[in-house]
N, C-alpha and C positions, 0 to 999 in steps of 0.2 A: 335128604341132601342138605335141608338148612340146618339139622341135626349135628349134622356132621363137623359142617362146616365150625358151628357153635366150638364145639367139643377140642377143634383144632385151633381154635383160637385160646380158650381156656387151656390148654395145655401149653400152648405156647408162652401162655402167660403167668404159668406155675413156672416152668425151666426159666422164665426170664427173671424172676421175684427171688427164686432159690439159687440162681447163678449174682443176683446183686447182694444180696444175703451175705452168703459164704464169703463173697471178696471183701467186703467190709469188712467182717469178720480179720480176715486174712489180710487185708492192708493197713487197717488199725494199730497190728500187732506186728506186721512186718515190713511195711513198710511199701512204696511200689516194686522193686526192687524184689522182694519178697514173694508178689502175686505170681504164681506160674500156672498157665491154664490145665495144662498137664495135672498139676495136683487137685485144681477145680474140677476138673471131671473125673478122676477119682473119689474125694470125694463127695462128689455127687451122684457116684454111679452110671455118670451119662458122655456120650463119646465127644471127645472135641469137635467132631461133624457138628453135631449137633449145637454146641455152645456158639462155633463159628456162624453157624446160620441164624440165629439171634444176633449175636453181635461181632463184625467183621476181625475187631482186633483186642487186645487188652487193653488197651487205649481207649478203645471207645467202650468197656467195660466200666473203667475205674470211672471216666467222662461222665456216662449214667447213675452210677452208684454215687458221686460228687455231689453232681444236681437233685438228685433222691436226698440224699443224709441233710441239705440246705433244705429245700422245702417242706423236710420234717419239723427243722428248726424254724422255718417262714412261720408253719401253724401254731405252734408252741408259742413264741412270742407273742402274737394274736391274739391269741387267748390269756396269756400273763396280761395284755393291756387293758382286757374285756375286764379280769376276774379281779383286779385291787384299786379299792377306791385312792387308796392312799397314794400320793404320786413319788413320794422317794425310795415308800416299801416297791411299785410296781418298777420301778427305776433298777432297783438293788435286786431284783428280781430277775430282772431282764439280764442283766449284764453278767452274774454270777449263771446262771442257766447258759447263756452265749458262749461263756468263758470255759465254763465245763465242758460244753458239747463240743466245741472246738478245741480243747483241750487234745477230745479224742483222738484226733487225724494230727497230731504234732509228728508223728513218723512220716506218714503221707506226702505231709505237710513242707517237709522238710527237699522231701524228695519229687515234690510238681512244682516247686519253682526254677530246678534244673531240666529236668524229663519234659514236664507240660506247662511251661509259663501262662499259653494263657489260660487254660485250665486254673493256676496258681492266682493270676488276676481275677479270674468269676469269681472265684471265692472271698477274694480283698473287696471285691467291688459289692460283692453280696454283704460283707462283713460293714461296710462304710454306711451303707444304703440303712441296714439296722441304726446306722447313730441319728436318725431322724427322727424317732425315737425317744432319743434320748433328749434333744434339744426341746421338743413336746412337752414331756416331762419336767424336764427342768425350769422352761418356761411357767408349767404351772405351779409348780413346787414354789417360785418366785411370789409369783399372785397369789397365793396362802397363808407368804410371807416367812416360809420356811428356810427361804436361803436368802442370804444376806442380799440386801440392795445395792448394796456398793459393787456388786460383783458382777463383771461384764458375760454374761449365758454366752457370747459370740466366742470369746477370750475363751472360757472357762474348755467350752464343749472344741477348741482348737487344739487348747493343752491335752484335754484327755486322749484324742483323737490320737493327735502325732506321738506321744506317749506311747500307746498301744502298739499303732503302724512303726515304732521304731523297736521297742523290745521284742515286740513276736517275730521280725524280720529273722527268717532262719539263719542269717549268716552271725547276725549277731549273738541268738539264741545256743548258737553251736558251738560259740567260744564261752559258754557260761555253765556255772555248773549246776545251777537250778533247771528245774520244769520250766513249761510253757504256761501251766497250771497254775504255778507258785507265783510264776512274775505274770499272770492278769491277777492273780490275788493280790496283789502287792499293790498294783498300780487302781485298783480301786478302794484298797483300804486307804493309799494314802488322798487319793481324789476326794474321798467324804472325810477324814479324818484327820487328813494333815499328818507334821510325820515329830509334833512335839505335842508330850503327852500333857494330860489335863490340869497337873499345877503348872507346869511351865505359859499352857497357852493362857491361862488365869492370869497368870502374874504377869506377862509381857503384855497383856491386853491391858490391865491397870497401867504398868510404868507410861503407855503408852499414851493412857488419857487422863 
């Protein structure tokens, strides 16, 4: 009987692994909008009964597969912070990994801030919660003496912040004709880089002193 039992639960737990799978897959690329349970159980091979009885709605599909794609991203980070000594390489690491992964759901992405706002918030709030992180890092990056002292980490890690949270804002994102991709590339090259190249920032640092 506890056999049984076993067996019905791993199963259940295969259809549920391979129904969050496939929608990923499938809203990545299509968007919410896109997801149709009807084509998930196709193919999957397995009848909408069945999909519905794991999960009530498409809703609460994309909701799981959200929260799943983040806590893949949780461990990953975790591990970037474990694996580089260096704090601007584990910085630059973090944020280019974040930027890609999140890159990925810019279709999605576009489409839970009308469909599922706060689904659209977990993700900002999850997204924010990472810049703590960053403030860490830069903190020690400081004490190594790696970033200027003059320079306020509260100020700095504000600008980057609202930077971010205003370019990836889909409404704004949708009247532009770049990626999602291209503009967090952007906004971290100019965040370590500045945006005037290396004789100018030479020479205006001389005139300066």
């Amino acid at each position: 009987m506890k056999t049984k039992k076993v067996y019905k639960v791993s199963k259940y737990n295969q259809h549920k692994e391979k129904i969050l799978e496939l929608s990923q897959e499938i809203l990545f690329k299509k968007g919410y909008s896109g997801l149709k349970v009807d084509e998930l159980a196709k193919e999957l091979s397995m009848s909408k009964k069945t999909i519905y009885k794991i999960f009530a709605s498409k809703e609460e599909i994309v909701k799981n597969m959200i929260k799943r794609f983040l806590i893949r991203i949780d461990r990953e980070v975790s591990h970037i912070v474990k694996s580089y000594d260096d704090p601007l390489q584990r910085l630059q690491q973090i944020i280019y990994y974040m930027g890609n992964e999140l890159s990925k759901i810019e279709k999605p992405y576009f489409d839970l801030k009308k469909v599922l706002p706060s689904l659209w918030k977990e993700t900002e709030d999850f997204r924010e919660k990472k810049f703590k992180y960053l403030h860490d890092i830069l903190k020690e990056g400081k004490e190594k003496g790696w970033i200027r002292n003059d320079v306020n980490l509260e100020i700095a890690l504000l600008m980057y912040i609202g930077a971010v949270r205003y370019v990836t804002d889909p409404e704004v994102v949708l009247n532009q004709s770049f990626s999602l991709k291209e503009i967090v590339e952007n906004v971290i090259k100019i965040f370590f880089e500045g945006i005037l190249s290396n004789g100018v920032r030479i020479n205006k640092y001389r005139e300066r002193n």
